[in-house]
Structures are given as C-alpha cells and as structure tokens.
Residue frames relative to the residue before (quaternion, step in Angstrom):
aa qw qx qy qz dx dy dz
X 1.0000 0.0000 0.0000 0.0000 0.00 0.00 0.00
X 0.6094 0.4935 -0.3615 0.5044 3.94 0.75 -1.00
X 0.6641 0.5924 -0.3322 0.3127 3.59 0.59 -1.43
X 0.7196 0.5183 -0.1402 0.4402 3.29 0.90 -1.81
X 0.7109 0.4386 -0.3432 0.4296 3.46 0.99 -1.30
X 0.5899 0.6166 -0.3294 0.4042 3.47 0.49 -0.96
X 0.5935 0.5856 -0.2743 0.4793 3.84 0.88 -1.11
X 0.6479 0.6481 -0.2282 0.3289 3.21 0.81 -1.78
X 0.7916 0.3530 -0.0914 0.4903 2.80 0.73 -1.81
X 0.5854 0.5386 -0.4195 0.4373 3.67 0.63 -0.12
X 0.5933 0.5162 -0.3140 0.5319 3.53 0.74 -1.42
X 0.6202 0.3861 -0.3472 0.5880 4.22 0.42 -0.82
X 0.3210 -0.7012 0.6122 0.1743 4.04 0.18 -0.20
X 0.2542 0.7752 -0.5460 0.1905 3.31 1.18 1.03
X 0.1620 -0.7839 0.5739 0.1730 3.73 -0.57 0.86
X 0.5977 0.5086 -0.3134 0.5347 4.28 0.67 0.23
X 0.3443 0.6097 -0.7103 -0.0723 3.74 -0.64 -0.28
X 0.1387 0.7885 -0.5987 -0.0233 3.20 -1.11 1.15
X 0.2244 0.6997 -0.6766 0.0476 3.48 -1.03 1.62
X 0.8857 -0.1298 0.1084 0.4323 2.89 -2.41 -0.89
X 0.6574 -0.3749 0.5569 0.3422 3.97 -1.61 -0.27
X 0.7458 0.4910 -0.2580 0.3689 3.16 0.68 -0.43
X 0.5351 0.5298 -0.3457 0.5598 3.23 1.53 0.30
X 0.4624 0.7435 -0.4618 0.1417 3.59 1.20 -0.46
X 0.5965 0.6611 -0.2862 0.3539 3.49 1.43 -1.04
X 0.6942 0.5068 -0.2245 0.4593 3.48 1.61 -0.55
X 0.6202 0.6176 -0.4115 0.2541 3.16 1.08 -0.51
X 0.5966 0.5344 -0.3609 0.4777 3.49 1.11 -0.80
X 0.5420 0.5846 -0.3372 0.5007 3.78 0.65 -0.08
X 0.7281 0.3842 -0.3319 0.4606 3.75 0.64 -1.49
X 0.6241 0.6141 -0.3352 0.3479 3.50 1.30 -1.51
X 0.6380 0.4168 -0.3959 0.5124 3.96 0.90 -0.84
X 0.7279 0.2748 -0.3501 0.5216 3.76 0.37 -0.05
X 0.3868 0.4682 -0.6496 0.4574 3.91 0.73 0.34
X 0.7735 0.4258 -0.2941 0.3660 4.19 0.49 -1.74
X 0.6186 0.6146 -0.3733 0.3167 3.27 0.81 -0.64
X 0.5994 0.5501 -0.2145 0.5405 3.46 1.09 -1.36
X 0.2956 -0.7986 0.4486 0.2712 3.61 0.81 -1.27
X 0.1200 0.8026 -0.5018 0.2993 2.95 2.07 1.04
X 0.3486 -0.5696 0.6705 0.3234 3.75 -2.03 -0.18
X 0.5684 -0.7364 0.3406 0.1365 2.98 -1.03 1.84
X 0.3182 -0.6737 0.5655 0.3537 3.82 -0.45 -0.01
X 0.4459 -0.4687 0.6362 0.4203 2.64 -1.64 0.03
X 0.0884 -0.8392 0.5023 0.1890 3.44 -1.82 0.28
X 0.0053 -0.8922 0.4342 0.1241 3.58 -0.90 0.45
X 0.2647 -0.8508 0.4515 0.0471 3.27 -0.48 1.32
X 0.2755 -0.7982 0.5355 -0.0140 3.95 0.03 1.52
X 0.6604 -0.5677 0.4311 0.2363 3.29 -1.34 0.68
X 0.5568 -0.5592 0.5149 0.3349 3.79 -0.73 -0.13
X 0.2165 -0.7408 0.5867 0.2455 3.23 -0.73 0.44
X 0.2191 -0.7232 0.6503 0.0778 3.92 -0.58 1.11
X 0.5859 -0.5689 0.4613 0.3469 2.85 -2.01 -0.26
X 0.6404 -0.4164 0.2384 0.5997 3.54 -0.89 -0.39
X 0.5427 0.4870 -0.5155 0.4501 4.14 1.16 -0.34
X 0.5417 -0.5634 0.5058 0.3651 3.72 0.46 -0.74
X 0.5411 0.6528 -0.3930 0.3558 3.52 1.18 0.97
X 0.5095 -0.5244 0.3605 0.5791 3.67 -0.24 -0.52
X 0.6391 -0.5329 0.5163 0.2024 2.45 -1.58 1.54
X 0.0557 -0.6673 0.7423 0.0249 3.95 -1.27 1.09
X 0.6601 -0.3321 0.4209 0.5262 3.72 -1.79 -0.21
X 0.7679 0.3943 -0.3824 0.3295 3.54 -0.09 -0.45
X 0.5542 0.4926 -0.2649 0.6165 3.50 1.38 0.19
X 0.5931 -0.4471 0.4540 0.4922 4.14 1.01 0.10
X 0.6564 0.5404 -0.4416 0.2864 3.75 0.08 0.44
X 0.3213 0.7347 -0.5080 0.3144 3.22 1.01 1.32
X 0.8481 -0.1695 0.2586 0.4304 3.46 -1.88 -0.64
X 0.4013 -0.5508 0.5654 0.4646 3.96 -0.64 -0.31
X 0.6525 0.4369 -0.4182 0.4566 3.25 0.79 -1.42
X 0.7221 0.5022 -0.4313 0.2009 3.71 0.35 -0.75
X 0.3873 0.6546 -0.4505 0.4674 3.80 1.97 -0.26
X 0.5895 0.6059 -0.3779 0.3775 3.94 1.16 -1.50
X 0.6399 0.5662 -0.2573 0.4515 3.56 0.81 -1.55
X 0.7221 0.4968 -0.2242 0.4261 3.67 0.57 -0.99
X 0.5536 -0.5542 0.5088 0.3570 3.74 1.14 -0.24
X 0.7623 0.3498 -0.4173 0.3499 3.92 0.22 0.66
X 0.5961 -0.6666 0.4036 0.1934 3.04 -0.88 1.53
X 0.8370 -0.4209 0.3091 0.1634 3.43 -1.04 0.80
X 0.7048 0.5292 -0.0754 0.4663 3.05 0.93 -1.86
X 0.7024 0.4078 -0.2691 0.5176 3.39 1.03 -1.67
X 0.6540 0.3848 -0.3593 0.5432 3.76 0.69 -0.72
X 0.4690 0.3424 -0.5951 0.5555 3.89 -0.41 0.89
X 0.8034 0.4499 -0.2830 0.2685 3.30 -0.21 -2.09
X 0.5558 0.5683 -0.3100 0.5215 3.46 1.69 -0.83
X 0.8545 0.2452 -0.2469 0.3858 3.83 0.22 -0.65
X 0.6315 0.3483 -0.4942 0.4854 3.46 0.92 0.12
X 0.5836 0.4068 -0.4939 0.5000 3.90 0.39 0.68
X 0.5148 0.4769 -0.5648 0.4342 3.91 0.96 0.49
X 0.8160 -0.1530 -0.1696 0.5310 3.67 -1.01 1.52
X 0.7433 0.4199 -0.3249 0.4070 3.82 0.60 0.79
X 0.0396 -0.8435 0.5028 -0.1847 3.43 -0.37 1.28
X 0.3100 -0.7908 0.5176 -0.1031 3.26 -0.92 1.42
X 0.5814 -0.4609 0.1604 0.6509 3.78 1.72 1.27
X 0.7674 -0.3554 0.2732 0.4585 3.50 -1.01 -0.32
X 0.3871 0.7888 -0.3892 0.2766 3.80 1.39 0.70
X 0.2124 -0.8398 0.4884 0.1055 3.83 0.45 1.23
X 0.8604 0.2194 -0.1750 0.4253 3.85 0.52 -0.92
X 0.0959 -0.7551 0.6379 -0.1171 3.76 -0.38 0.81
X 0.3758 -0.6079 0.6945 0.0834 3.14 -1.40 1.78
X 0.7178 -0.2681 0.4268 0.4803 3.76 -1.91 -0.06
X 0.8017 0.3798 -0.2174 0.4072 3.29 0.08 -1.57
X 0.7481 0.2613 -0.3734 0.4824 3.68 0.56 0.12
X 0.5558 0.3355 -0.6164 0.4457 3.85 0.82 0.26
X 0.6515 0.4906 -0.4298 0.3875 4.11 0.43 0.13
X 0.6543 0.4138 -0.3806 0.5058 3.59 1.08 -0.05
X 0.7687 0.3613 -0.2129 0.4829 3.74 0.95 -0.62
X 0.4441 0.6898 -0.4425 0.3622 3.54 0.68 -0.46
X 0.3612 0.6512 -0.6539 0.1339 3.62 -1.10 0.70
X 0.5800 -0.7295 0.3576 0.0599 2.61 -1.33 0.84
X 0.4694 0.6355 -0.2018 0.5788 3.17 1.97 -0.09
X 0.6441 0.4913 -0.1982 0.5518 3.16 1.89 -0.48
X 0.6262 0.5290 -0.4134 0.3965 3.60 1.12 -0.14
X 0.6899 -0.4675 0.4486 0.3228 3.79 -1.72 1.39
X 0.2327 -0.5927 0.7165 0.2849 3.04 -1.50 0.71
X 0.4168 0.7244 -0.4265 0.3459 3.53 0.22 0.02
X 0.4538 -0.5609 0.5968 0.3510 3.82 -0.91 0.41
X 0.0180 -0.7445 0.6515 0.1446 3.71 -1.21 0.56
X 0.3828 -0.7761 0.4803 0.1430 3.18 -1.01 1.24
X 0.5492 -0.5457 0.5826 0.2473 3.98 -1.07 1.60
X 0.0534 0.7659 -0.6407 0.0132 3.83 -0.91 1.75
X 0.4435 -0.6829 0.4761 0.3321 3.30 -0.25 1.24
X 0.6309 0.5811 -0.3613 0.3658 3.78 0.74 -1.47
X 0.6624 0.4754 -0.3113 0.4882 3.36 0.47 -1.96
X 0.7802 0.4067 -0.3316 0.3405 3.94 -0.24 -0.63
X 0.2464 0.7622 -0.3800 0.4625 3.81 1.99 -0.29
X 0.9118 0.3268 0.0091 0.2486 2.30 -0.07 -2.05
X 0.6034 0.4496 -0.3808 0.5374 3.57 1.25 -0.39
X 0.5989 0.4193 -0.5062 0.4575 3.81 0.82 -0.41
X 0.3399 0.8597 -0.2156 0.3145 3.74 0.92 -0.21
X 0.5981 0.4915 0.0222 0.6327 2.58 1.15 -2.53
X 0.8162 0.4804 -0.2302 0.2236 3.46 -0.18 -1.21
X 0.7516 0.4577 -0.1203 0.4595 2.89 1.64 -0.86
X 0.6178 0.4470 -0.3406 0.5500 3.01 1.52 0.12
X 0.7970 0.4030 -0.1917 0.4070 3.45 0.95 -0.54
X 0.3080 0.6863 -0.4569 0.4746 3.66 2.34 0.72
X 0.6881 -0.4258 0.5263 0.2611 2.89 -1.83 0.10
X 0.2859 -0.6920 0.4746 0.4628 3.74 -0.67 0.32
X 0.3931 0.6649 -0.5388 0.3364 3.67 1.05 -0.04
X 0.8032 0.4760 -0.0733 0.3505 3.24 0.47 -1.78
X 0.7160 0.3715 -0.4114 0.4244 2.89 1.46 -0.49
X 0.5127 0.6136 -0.4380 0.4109 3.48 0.77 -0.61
X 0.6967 0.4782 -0.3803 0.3758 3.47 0.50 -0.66
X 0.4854 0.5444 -0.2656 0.6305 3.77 1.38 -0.39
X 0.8843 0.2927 -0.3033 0.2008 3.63 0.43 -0.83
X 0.4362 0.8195 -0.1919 0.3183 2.98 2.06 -0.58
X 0.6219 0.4579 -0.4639 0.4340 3.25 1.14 -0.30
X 0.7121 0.5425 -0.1883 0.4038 3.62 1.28 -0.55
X 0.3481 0.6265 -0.3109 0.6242 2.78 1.79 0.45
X 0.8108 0.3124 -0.2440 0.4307 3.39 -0.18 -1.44
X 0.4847 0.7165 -0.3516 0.3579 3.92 1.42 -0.21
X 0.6800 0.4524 -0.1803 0.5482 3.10 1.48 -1.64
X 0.1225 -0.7553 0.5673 0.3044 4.15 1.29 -1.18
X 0.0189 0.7058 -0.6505 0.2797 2.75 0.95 2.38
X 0.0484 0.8047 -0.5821 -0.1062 3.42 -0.63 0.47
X 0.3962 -0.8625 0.3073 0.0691 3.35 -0.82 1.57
X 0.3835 0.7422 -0.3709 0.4057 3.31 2.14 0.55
X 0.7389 0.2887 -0.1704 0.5845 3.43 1.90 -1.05
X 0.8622 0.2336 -0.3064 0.3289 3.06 -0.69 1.50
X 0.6630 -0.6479 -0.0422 0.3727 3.64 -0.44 0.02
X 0.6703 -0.4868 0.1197 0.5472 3.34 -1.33 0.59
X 0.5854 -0.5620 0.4185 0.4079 3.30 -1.39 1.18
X 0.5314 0.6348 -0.4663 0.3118 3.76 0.77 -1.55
X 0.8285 0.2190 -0.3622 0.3666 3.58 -0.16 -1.21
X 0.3987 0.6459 -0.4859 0.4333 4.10 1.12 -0.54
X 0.8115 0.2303 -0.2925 0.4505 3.71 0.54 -0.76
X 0.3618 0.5438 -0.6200 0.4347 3.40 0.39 0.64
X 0.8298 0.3130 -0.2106 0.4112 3.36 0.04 -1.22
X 0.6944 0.4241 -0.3149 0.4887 4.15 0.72 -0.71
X 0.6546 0.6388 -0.2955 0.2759 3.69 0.54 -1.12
X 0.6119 0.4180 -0.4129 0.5295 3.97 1.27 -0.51
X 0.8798 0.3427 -0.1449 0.2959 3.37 0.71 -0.16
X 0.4960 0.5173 -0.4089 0.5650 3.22 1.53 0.75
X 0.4512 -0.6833 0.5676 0.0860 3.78 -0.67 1.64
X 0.8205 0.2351 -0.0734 0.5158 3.81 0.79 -0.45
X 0.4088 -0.6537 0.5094 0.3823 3.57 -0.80 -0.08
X 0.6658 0.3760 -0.4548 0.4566 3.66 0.89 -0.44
X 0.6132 0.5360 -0.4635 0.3491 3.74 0.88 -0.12
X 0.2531 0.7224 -0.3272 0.5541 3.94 2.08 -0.07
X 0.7754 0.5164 -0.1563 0.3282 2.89 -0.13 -1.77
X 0.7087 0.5197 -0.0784 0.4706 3.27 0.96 -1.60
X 0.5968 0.5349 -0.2488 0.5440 3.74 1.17 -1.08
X 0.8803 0.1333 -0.1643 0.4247 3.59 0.43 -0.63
X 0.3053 0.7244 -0.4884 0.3788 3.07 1.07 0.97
X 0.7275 0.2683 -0.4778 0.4129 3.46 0.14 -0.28
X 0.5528 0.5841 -0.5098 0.3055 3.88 0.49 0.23
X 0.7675 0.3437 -0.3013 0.4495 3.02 1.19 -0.14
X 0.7228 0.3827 -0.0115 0.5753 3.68 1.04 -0.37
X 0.1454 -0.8620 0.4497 0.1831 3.38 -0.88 0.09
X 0.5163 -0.7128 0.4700 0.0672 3.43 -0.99 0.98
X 0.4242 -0.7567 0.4665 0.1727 3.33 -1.17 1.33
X 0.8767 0.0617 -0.1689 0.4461 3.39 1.28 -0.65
X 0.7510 -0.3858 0.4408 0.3049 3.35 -1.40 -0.34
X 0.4339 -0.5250 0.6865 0.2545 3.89 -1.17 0.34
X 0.5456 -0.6790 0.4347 0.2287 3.65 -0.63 1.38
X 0.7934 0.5047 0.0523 0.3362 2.66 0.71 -1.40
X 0.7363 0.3161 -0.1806 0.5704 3.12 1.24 -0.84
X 0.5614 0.6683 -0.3178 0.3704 3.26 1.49 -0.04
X 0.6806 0.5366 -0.1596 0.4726 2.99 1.61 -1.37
X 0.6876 0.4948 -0.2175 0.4850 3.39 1.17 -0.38
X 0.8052 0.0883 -0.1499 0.5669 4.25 1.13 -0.50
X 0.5747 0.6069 -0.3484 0.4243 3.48 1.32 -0.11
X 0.4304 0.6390 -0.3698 0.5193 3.78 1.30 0.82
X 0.7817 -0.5480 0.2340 0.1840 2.41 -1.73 1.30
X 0.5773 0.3974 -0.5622 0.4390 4.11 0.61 0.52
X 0.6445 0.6273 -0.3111 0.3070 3.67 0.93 -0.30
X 0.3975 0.7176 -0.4898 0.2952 3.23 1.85 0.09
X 0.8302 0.4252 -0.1638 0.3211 3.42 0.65 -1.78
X 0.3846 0.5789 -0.4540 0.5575 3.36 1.52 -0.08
X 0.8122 0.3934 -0.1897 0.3868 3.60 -0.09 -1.30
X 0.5913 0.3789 -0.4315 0.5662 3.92 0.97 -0.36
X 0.7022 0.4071 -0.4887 0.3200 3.81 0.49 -0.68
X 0.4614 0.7519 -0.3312 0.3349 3.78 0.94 -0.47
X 0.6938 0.5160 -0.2022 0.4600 2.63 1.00 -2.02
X 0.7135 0.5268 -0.2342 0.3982 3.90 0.72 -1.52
X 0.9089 0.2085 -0.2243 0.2829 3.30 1.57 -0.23
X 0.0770 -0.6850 0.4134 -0.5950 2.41 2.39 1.69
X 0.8858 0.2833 -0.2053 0.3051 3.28 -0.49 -1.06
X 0.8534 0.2122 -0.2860 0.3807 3.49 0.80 0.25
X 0.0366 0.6702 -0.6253 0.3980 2.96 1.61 2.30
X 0.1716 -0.6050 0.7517 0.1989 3.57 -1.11 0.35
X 0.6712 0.3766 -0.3106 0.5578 4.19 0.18 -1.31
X 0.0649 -0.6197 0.7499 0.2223 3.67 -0.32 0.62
X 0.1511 0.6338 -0.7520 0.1000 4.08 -0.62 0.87
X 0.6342 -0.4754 0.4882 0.3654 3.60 -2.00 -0.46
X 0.6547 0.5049 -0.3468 0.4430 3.49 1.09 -0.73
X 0.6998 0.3469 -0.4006 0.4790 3.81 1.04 -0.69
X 0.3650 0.6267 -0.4775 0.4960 4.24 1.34 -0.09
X 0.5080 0.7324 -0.2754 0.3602 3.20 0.76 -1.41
X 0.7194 0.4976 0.0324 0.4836 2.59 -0.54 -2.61
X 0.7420 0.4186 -0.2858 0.4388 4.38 -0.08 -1.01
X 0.4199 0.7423 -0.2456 0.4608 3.27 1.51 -0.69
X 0.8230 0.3227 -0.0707 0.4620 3.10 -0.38 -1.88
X 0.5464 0.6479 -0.3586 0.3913 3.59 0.82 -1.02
X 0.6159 0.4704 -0.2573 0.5773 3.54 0.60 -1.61
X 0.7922 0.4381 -0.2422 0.3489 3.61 0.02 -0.67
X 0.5664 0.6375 -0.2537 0.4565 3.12 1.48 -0.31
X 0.7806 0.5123 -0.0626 0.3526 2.82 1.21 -1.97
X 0.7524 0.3903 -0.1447 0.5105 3.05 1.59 -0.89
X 0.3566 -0.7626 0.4840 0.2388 3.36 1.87 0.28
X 0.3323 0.5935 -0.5550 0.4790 3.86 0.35 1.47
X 0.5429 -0.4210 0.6813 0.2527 3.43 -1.95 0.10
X 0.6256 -0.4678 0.5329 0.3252 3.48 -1.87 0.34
X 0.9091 0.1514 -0.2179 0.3210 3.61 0.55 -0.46
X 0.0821 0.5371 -0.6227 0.5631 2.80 1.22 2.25
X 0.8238 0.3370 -0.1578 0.4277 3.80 0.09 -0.69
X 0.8832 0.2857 -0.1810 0.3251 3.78 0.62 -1.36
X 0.3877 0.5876 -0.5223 0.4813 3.35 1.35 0.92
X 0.8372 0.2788 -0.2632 0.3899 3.16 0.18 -1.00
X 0.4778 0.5769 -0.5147 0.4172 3.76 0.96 0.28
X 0.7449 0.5739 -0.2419 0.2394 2.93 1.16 -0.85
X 0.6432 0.4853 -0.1424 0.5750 2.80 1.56 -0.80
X 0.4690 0.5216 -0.4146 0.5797 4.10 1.53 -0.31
X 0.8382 0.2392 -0.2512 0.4209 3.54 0.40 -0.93
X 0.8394 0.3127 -0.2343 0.3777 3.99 0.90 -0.32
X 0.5452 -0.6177 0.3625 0.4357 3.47 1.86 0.12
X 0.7471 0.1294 -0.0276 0.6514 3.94 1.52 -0.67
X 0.7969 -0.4938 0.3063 0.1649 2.59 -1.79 0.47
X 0.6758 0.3452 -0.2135 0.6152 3.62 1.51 -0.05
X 0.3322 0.6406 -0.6904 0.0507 2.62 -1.71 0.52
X 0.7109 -0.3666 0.2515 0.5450 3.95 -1.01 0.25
X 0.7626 -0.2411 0.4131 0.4356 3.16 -1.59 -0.76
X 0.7037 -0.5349 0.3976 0.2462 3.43 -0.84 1.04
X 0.6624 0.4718 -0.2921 0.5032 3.48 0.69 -1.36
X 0.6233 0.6332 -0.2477 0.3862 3.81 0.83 -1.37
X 0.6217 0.6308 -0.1701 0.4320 2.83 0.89 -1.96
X 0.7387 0.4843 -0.1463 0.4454 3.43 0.11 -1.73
X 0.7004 0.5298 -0.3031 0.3700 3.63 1.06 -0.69
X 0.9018 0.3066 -0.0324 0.3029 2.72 0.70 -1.57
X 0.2512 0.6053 -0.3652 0.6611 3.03 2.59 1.03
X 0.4291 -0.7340 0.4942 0.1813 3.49 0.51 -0.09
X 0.6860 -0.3425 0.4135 0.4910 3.96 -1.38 0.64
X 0.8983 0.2753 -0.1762 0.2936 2.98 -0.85 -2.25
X 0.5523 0.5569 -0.3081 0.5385 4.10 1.20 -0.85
X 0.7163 0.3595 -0.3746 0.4662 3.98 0.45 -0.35
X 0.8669 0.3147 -0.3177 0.2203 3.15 0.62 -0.88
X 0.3737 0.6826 -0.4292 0.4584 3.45 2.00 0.17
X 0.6222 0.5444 -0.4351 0.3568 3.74 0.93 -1.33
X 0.6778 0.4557 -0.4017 0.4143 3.89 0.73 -1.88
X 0.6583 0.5573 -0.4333 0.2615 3.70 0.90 -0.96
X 0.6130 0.5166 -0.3760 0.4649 3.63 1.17 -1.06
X 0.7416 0.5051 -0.3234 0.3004 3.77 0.51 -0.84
X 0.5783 0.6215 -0.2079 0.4858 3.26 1.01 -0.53
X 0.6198 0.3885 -0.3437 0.5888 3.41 1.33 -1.20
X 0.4620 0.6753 -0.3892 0.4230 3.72 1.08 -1.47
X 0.7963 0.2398 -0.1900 0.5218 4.27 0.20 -0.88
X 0.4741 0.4821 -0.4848 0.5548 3.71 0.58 -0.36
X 0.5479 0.7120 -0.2695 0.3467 3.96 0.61 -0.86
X 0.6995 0.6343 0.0210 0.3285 3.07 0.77 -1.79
C-alpha cells in the first residue's frame, strides 16, 4: 500500500496530500520511498477525525453517508460545503461562508488539532439558512426534483413564488418544502395525528360551517374580504381566534401551520377551501 500510494501520487505530480491522522503512521514509510525513487516530496497534512457528538467514530447513523445521499435528504449543496469546511476550521466567530470566501480564508494552518464532532442540528440549520435566503429561481430549481416525486404540479394552485415567502424560513430541508406546500396544490388523504386530535373536534364544527357559509358568498376571492369572512364568524359566534384558526388550519393544511389565515385562505383558493372545511367537519361529525 505505501509503495503503490506514494508512486501514485508522485506519477499524478500531486504536490498536497491532505488526509485523516490516521494515516500519520504511513507517511514516514511513503516519504522513504518518495527519496528512494527520487520523487518531489509533498507537502503533508494530517486532520483530525471527524467523531460524533459522544466523541466516537462517526457511523451512517451519525451523518456518514453518500453526499448524493445528503442530495436525497433535501440539503442544498451550499449548506453541505458551508457545513464541512467549518468541521475543525474556523474563520473568528464567522458561521456562514460563500465559495468565494471559503477560497480566500481557508488555510490550513488554521485547522483544530482536536477531533470535530458531525452536528446533525448545526448542519439543519445552515441548510435552513440557505433556503430561506436563495433565490426562488434557484430554489425551485433544487426543489423540483422533490416535487416531481410527490406529482406536485405547479399549474394547479398557488404561485409557488409567494408560498415561498411564507414556508421557506422555516423548512430545515427541501423535502420538508416540498411537503408544506403540498396541500395547495393537491389533496391529501390524511390528517397530522396530532394536530388533528387536538383542534379537529367537535366545538370546531360550528365555527367552521359558519366560515364556510360566509366563504361562500365572497365573489372577490381577495385577503381583505377572507379577512372580513373571518372576523364576521367571530363576531357572530362571539369566540376568540383560537376557537376557529387551528382548526382551519389544520381542515385546510392537514397541520398545525400555516401563514396568516387571510394568506392562507387565498392562496388555497375558493373552490379548494371550501371542499377542505367541508371534508373536515364531515371528517369530526365521523368521529
């Protein structure tokens, strides 16, 4: 292995070899057959391990998979670089780093001895960043394969552009994206467990049928008259907002979130809101 690797790398005229510590035991070996041969020596640099967060080796179930397999999961490129060239390497107290500044700052004289440990959270969160702070060009172009998975199809329903204003700061993944604006475009067989079992109950019928009755005789489907159908229902039935805007939410998005109500209600469309309150209601009458 020393004999062959050393060759390799000479014969390629590689002037860097940089890997794990654990190779450190070999280098003196490659280097007597780097002089012997009368090869030019590299330079070498030997980096910590990357561990888990206990301080063991790092397995697949700790983030030691495929790249492509980081693609499959829903994280964008950018955050997975920005994530590994900040494992044991740091640039002051600077967390996010374009191409053009991990090539101007990067040095290798600058990387921890120390093991750095693989944070599932910390790397969340920068895929996080990215997606909220892409283009919607760029991002769509990233999300579309996860789209065509679901056969979201973005002729029926609303424009994605304004959907990502409101879903993108707050999806950690692109298939979790994917998933958030999916019922605007498609419809869905079930409920969030959870969010079902908790606003999708019987006081939420008569809120939700009075909505519905005054939903239906908006002609401007706008936000101010959503709005305006809103408040009414609340008025009429002499309730709070969260008597009513959980369980729209969940009648009309399957979970517990979704934008403002007025948004919500808008960009779900007339004929798609009022089938959803109609299915939920029947969905607890059910129960």
């Amino acid at each position: 292995y020393n004999f062959v690797v050393a060759i390799d790398d000479a014969l390629m005229g590689l002037t860097d070899v940089i890997r794990g510590d654990d190779h450190l035991s070999n280098t003196p070996k490659q280097l007597v057959v780097y002089d012997a041969l009368g090869f030019d020596k590299p330079k070498f640099y030997h980096v910590p391990m990357i561990h888990n967060e206990k301080g063991k080796k790092l397995s697949k179930r700790d983030g030691a998979m495929d790249v492509m397999e980081y693609k499959k999961e829903g994280f964008l490129p950018e955050a997975l670089l920005n994530f590994l060239v900040r494992l044991g390497w740091s640039n002051k107290d600077q967390e996010i780093f374009s191409l053009e500044e991990m090539i101007e700052h990067f040095d290798l004289n600058n990387v921890n001895a120390a093991a750095s440990a693989f944070n599932t959270e910390k790397l969340l969160w920068l895929n996080q960043h990215y997606i909220k702070t892409m283009s919607a060009d760029d991002l769509l172009a990233h999300l579309q394969p996860f789209l065509d998975e679901r056969s979201i199809d973005l002729t029926k329903g609303a424009t994605l552009a304004t959907l990502l204003e409101h879903y993108a700061e707050r999806s950690k993944t692109l298939i979790e994206l994917a998933v958030a604006i999916s019922p605007y475009y498609q419809d869905f067989e079930n409920y969030d467990e959870k969010a079902a079992k908790k606003h999708l109950r019987g006081v939420a019928v008569d809120p939700l049928q009075t909505l519905k009755n005054n939903l239906e005789s908006i002609n401007d489907w706008s936000a101010q008259n959503c709005q305006t159908a809103v408040n009414t229902t609340l008025t009429t039935l002499d309730i709070g907002m969260g008597k009513l805007g959980m369980p729209l939410r969940v009648a009309l998005c399957g979970a517990g979130f979704s934008p403002s109500l007025d948004i919500t209600l808008v960009m779900m469309g007339k004929e798609r809101t009022l089938n959803r309150i109609n299915l939920a209601i029947k969905w607890i009458e059910k129960r």
